[in-house]
Every structure is written in C-alpha cells, then in structure tokens.
C-alpha positions in Angstrom: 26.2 11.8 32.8 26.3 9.6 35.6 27.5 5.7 35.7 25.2 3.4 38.2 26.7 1.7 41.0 26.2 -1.8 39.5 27.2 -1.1 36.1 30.9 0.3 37.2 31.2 -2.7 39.7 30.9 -4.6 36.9 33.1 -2.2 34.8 35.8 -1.9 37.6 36.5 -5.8 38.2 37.7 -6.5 34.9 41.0 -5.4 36.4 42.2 -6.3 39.3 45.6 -5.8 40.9 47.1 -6.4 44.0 46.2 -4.6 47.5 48.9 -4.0 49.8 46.9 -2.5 52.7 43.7 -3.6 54.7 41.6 -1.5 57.2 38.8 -2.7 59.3 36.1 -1.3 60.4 37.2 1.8 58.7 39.9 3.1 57.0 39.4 7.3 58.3 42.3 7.8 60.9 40.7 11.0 62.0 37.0 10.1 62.5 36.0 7.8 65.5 35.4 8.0 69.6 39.4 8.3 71.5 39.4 5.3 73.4 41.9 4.3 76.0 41.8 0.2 75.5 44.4 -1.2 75.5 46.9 1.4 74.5 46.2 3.4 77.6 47.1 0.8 80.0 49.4 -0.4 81.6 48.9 -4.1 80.6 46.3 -5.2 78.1 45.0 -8.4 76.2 43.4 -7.3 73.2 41.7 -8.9 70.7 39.5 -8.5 67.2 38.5 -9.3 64.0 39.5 -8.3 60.3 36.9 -10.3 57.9 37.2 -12.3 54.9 35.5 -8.9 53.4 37.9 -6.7 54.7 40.8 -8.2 53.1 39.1 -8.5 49.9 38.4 -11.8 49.3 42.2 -12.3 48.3 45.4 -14.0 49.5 48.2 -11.4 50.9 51.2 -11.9 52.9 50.8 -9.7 56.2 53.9 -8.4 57.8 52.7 -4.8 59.3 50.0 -3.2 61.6 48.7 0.2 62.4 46.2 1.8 64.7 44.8 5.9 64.1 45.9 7.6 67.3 43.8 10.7 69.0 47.1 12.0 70.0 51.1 12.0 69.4 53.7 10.3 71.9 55.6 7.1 72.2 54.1 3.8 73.8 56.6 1.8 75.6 56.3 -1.7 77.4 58.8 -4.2 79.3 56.5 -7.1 77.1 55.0 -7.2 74.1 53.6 -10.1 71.9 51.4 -9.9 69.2 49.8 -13.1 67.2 47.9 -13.5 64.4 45.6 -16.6 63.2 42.5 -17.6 61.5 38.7 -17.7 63.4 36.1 -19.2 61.7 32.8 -17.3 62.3 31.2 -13.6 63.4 31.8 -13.9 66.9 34.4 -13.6 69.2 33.8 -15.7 72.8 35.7 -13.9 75.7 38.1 -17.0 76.2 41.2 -15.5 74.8 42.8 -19.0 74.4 39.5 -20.7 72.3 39.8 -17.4 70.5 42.8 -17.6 69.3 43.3 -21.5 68.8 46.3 -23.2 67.7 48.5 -23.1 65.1 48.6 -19.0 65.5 51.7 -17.2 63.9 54.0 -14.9 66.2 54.1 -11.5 64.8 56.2 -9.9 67.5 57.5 -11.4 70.7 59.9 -8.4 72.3 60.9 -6.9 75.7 62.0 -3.2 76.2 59.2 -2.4 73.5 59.0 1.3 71.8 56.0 2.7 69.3 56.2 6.1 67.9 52.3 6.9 67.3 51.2 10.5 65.2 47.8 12.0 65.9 45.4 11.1 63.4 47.1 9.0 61.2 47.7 5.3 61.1 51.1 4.4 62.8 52.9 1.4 61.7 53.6 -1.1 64.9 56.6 -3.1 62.5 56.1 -7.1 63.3 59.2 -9.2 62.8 57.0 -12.0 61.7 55.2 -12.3 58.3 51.4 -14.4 58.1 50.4 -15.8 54.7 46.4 -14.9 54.9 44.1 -17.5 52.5 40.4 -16.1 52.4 39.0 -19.7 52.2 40.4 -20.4 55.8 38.3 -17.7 57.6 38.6 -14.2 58.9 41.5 -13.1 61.0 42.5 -12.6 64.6 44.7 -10.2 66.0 45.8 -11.2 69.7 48.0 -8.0 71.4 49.5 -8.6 74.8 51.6 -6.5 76.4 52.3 -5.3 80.5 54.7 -3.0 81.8 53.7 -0.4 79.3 53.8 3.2 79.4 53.6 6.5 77.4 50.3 5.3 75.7 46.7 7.7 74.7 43.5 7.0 73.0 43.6 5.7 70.0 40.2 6.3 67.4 37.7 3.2 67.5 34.7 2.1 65.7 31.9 0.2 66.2 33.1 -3.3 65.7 33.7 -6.3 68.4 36.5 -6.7 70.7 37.7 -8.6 73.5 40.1 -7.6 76.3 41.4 -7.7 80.1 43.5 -4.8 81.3 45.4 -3.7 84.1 46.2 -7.2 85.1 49.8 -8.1 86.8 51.9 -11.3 86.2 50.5 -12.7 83.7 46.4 -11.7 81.9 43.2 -13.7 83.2 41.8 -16.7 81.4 38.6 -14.6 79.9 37.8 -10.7 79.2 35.5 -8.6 78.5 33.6 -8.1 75.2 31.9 -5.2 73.7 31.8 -3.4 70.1 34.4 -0.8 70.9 37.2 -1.9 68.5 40.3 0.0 67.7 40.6 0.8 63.9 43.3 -0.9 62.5 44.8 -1.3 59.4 47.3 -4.2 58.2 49.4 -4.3 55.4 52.7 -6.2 53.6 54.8 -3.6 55.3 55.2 -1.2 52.1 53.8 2.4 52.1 50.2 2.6 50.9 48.7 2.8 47.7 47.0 5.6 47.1 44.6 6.3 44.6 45.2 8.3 42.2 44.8 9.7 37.7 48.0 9.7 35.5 47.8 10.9 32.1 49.7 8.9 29.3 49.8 9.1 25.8 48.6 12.0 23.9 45.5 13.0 22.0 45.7 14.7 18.6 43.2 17.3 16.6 42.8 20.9 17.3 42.7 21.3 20.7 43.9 18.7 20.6 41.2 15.9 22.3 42.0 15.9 26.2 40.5 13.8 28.8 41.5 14.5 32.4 40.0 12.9 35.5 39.0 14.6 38.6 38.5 13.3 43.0 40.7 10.6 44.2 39.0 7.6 43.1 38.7 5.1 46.4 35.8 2.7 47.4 32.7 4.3 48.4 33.2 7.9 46.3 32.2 9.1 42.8 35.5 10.5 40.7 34.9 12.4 37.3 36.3 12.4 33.8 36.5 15.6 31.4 36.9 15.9 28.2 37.8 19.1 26.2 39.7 20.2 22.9 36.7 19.1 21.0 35.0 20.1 18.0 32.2 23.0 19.1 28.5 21.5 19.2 29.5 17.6 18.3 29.5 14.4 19.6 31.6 11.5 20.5 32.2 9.3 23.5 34.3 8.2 26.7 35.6 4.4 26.4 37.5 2.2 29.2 39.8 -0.3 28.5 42.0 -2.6 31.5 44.9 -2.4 29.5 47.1 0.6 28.5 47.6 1.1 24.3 49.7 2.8 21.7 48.7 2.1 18.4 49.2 4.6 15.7 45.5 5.3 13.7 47.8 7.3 11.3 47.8 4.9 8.5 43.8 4.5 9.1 43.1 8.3 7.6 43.5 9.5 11.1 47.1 11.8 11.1 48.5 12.1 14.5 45.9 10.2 16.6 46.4 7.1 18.4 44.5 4.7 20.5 45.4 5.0 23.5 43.3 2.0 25.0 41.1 -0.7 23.9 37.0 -0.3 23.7 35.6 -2.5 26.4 32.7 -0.1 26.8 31.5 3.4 25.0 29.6 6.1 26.3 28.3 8.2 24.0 28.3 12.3 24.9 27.3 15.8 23.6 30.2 18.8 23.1 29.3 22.2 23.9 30.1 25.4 22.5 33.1 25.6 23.8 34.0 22.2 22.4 34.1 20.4 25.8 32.4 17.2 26.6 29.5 16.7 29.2 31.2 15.1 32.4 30.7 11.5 32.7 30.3 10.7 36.9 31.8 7.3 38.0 30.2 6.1 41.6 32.8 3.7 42.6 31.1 1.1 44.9 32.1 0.4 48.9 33.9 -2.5 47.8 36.9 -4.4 48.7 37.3 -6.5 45.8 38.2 -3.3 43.9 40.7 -1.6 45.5 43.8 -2.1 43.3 41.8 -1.7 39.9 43.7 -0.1 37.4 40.8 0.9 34.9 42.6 2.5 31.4 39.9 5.9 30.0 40.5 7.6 27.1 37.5 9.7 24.6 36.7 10.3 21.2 35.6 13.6 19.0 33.5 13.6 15.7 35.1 16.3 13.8 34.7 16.4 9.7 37.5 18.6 9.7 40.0 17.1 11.4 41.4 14.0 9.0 39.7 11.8 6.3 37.7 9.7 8.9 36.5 12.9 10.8 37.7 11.5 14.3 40.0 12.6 16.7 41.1 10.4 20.0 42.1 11.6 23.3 45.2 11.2 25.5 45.1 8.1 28.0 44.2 8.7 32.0 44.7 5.8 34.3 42.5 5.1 36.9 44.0 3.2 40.5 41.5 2.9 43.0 42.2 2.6 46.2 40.5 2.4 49.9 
C-alpha cells in the first residue's frame, strides 16, 4: 500500500518541531562539480543566497555555517569576515555593497584565521556572532571575505547563483562577477544535526505479540516504510498515525495487556498474510522544507477473535522524525 504525495503532506504537518539545520541548494555533501571559488584563493568576496524556502518558512537563530569539501586540509587566512543579512528578491546584482545593504550582522571578523575542512562532508566554519532569521523579512545573504588565505581546495557546488571577486590585493573591487556556480552550504544553530530516524516505544500485546517496525531513514524527498507482523494468520486490521505519543491501558476495555500507544488521526485499513504479517504500507515523504522536524507517532491494529473479549490486539508505538 502506498500513501500519495499530497495526502502525507497533509498527514505530516500536523506536527511540526523545530529544525536546527538548513542547506541550500542541496543538502548531499558528496554529489556536486569541485569548484575552486572562493576557497581556493588566495583572497575572495563571495556571496549567495539561502531562500525563505530553504529555511522552511520558520524563524531560527543562526550561529554556524558549513560548506561540503572535495578534499581534506586546513584553510588558513590573515583576514577573515563573514556577514549575514536579509535581501529581498531572486536576484543578486554584482554590487557587493547594494547586495548586502545595511543593517547586516557580523558573523565573524578574525585575523590569523584557521578551518579544518573533511572530504565530503559538511565542515562547520564556527561564527562568533548569532543572526535571528524572520521569514517575513526576505531570504538571506551570506557575504564571505577573506585575503591572505592559504591551504584551501574545491569545495562541491550546485547550480544556484553567486557573486564574487577573487585574487584581489588590499582591499576587494566595488563589483564581481555573477554566475550560477554556488558553493553548497548548510547553516545551522550551531548544534549537531538532526537526523532522521524510527524509535520504537511502548509495546504491543497478543500472540506474537502485534509489532510494527519502520524501515529507510525518513528525510524530505524519499519514501520510508512501516511493517507490521505478530498478527493473526489471514485477518485484517489497520496502521493509524497520531502526533502525539500515548499510554493508555485498553485492559479494563476487554482487551488484556494491550495498550494504545497513540491516538487515531487517520486509519489505513490492511490484509495479513499467512504468516500473520501485514501488507507494507509505503510513505513518500514530500521535497519539503516545512517538514523536516515532524515527529509523526505510528502504531497498528490486529483483528483476532481469539485474542481477548473484543477480538483486537494493538501494536507497539514507532516514532517517526524526519529530517533533510
């Protein structure tokens, strides 16, 4: 059984939590053209965008970037600034200072700079300043500058817009260049990543007893699986979601030593085989921002005469986290 595209989008944003990590244009540290700019310079202004749709549509307090590296090493440079501040619109010019406006928040202002970078995986540049991101105020800019820099290597990029001038002495020209070579970069609160991930709770009761498992790392853009098995052999009964985690003994209701382990939002009715396992259910999860940080609560149900007085058994709890 397979769950549509818009029905689990609208499943999946009855529980949102909070993101801590943001990628743009991609979030794949290992996929993308090596690219020397700016990190294989020896002075750089750099510039690009992360949209309103890359950061979710939510508020977040920035404190971290990271760019995916084609190669391992340590970047060093005499001078290094990084700002960040809202743009309003698509399109970057190649006037770095319209760009970047006013009112834009030092990140990182050092000399005697020093990045450890790991091949194919994001590495963390650590800014000492923190930027409070509202969606409603526009997309965001990220303004590098740096000269006297050594040590540096390609870094992975994707096709999205940026704006720079490199190999420049004293101090960077007025305007740069502008193509749709961006560096992918991910920025974040500063705390490790989220990942995506199943964990069982709670427990399921009957012969088998009733267990529901799910299967794939559930991110944005991918299709996890549930199972269910411990059933009785050629029956029916269902998967159900719920947003919020339960523990509520069905004992007293004529069914011994089963609880609900979270509440019916939706049903989806399957068949049990001979073997007293369910039919998978499929979940396409949706390329979509908004729902990475769901927590989405599953659990399952058996028709079995034999099992207690109502003839149903329930299955353990799995929570769902999605991630990107």
């Amino acid at each position: 059984m397979r769950i549509s595209a818009a029905l689990a989008t609208a499943l999946l944003v009855s529980s949102v939590a909070a993101q801590n990590c943001w990628y743009a244009p991609s979030n794949t540290p290992t996929v993308g053209t090596c690219n020397v700019y700016p990190w294989g310079q020896s002075s750089s202004r750099y510039q690009c965008l992360l949209t309103v749709e890359d950061l979710g549509r939510r508020p977040t307090i920035l404190r971290a970037m990271a760019f995916a590296s084609c190669g391992s090493g340590t970047f060093t440079a005499s001078r290094m600034i990084v700002r960040f501040n809202y743009f309003q619109g698509a399109t970057l010019g190649t006037d770095f200072a319209t760009n970047l406006g006013t009112g834009e928040v030092t990140m990182l202002n050092t000399t005697n700079f020093s990045w450890n970078y790991t091949a194919n995986q994001f590495s963390d540049i650590a800014l000492t300043g923190l930027f409070p991101y509202i969606p409603a105020r526009g997309n965001l800019l990220v303004d590098i500058e740096f000269e006297g820099a050594g040590g540096g290597t390609s870094f992975h990029r994707d096709v999205r817009q940026r704006v720079y001038a490199n190999g420049w002495t004293g101090s960077p020209p007025a305007n740069g260049a502008s193509d749709n070579g961006a560096l992918k970069i991910r920025v974040s609160d500063g705390n490790p990543c989220a990942m995506g991930t199943f964990t069982n709770y709670g427990r399921g009761c009957g012969t088998g007893p009733l267990t529901v498992a799910g299967g794939g790392t559930p991110t944005i853009g991918t299709t996890v699986s549930l199972a269910m098995s411990g059933g009785r052999t050629s029956s029916v009964g269902g998967y159900f979601l719920g947003a919020t985690r339960l523990n509520i003994d069905l004992s007293g209701a004529g069914m011994t030593g089963c609880f609900l382990n979270t509440e019916l939002l939706a049903i989806f009715g399957v068949a049990f085989d001979g073997s007293g396992a369910a039919t998978p259910v499929q979940l396409p999860i949706p390329t979509d921002n908004t729902l990475v940080g769901a927590i989405i609560n599953w659990s399952g149900f058996n028709l079995d005469a034999s099992a207690n007085t109502r003839g149903i058994t329930t299955a353990n709890g799995v929570e769902m986290k999605i991630s990107n």
